[in-house]
N, C-alpha and C positions, 0 to 999 in steps of 0.2 A: 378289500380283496387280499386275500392270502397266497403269499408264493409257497409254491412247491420247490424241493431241489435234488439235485443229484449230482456223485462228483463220478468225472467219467474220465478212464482211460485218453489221453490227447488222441493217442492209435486207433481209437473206437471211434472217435468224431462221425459222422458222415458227411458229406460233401455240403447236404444241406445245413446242418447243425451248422456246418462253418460258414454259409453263404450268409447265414441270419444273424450270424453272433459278428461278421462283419459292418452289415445293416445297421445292428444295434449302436456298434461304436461310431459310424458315421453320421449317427444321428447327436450324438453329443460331442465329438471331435472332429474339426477338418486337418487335414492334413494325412489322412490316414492312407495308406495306401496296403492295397491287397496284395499283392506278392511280398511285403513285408509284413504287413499281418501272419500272411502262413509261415513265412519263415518264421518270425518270432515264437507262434504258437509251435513250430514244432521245437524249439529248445525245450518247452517246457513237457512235465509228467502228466501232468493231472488237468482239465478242463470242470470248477463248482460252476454248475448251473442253474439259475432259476428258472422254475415256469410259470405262469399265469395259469386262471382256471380255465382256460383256452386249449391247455399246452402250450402255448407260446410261449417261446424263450425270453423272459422280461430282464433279463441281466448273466453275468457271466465273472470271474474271476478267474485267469489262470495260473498254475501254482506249478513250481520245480523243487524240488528235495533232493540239496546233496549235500556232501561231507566238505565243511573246509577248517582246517586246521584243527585237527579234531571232532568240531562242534557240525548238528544238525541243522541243516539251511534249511528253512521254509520261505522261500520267495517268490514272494506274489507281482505277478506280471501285469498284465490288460485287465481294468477292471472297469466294468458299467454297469449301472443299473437306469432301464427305463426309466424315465421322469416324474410318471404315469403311479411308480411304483417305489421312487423312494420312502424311505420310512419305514418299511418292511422290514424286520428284525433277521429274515431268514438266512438271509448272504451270511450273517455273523454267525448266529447259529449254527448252519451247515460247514463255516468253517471252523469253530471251533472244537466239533465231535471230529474233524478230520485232521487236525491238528493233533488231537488229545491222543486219534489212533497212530500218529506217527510218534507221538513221544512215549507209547506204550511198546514200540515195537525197538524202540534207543534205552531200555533207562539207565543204563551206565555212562551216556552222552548229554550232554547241555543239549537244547532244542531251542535254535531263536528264530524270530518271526523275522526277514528282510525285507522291511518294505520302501517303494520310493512312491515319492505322493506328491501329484502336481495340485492336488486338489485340497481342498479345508475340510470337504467331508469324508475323505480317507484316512490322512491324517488323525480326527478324530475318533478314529475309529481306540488308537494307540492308547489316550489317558481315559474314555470311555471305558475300558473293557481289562486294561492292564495298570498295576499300579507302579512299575518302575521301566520308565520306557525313556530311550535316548534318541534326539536331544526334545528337553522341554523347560518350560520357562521356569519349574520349579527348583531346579537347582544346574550347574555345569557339569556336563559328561566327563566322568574322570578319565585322565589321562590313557590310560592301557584298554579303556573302552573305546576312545577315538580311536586312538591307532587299530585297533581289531576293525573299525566300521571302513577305516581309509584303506586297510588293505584288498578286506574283503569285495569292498565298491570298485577300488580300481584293478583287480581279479576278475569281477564281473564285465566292467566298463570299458575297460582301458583309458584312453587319455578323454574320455566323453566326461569324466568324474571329477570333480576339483572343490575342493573346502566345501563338500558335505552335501553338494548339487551332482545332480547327473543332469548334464547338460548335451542331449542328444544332437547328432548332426542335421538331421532331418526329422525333425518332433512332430507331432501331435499336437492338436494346442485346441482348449473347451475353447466352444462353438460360444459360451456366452462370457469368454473373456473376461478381464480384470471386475466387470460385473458381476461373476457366481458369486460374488459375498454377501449374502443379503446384509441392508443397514443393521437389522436386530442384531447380525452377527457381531460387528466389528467388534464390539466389547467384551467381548468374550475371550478370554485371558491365552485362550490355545489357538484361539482363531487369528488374534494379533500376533503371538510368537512364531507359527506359519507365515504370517507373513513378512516379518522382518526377515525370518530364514530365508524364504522365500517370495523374495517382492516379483519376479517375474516370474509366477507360475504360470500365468497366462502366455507364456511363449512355449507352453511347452517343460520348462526347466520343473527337473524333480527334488523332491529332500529328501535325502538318505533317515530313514530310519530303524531303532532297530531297538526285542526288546526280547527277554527270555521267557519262553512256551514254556511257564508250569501252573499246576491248578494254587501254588503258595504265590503266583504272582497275577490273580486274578482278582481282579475288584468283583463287589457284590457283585453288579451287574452280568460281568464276566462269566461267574459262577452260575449267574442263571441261566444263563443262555447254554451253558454245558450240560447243565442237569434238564435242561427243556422248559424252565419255566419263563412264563412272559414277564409277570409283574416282579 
């Protein structure tokens, strides 16, 4: 099954878009609660959504773009995809053409991707698709790069942020706990550096990451999904 996608206006939502893209995340996270969903969603710009051949909303990412210290923030917020529907390339696709149209609209400005990830298949998403992305097991985040992530994070966070975790006061936390690893996974050289970073993802606790938006810092993979192709 192939998702469909669109990135929308958060302003343009409808009441229902937001009732289902609720549903969706309470199906993979408890803790979630609705009047902090909308709040959260309304901090951000932009709502990338998938849909099934239904129409139905099969997953969602929300995204915010703003200026700090100079540099182009793309930070990505609430993310789910249906269960039904992982595997599906589209989420990355549709955000990489929306990414690629914000760093056409900067190119005098750096563009970097913020992301925090309580998850191993988010996470993944960083050495899959980018080839110098912070922090990862390949080598140590140079120094004036931490300090740019620690500032940034606790700019975002406030005192929620500490040695490279956002650690929220009222979190969210997967519904299939310290279990979403599959065994195949554990050996997997990013999927263990996640979680040394992060041994309690399952409460909820995120890992700051972060990595620079350009087509010279895209893996093959990367590339294809910009230019549309699958293989």
């Amino acid at each position: 099954m192939s998702l469909k996608s669109n990135v929308i206006e958060i302003s343009a939502l409808t009441g229902q878009n937001k009732k289902n893209m609720y549903e969706l995340m309470t199906k993979v996270y408890y803790g979630e609660n609705w009047d902090r969903f909308l709040s959260d969603m309304s901090q951000k710009d932009y709502a990338l959504v998938l849909y099934d051949e239904n129409s139905k909303i099969a997953g969602f990412t929300t995204i915010e773009v703003f200026e700090f210290e100079g540099k182009i923030i793309i930070y990505s917020g609430d993310t789910v995809v249906d269960e039904n529907s992982r595997g599906d390339i589209e989420l990355m696709r549709a955000w990489w053409r929306f990414s690629y149209t914000v760093q056409t609209k900067h190119p005098d400005k750096k563009v970097l991707w913020f992301l925090i990830s309580k998850g191993w298949r988010t996470y993944k998403f960083f050495p899959m698709f980018l080839k110098e992305i912070y922090p990862t097991y390949k080598y140590d985040t140079p120094k004036e790069i931490q300090d740019f992530m620690d500032r940034l994070s606790a700019s975002k966070f406030g005192d929620c942020y500490k040695n490279g975790l956002v650690i929220p006061k009222d979190p969210d936390m997967l519904k299939s706990g310290k279990y979403d690893i599959p065994e195949k996974r554990t050996a997997d050289f990013d999927v263990k550096f996640f979680l040394e970073k992060n041994p309690e993802f399952y409460k909820g606790k995120e890992l700051v990451c972060l990595a620079e938006l350009s087509v010279s810092n895209l893996t093959k993979a990367g590339l294809r999904l910009l230019h549309g192709v699958n293989g």
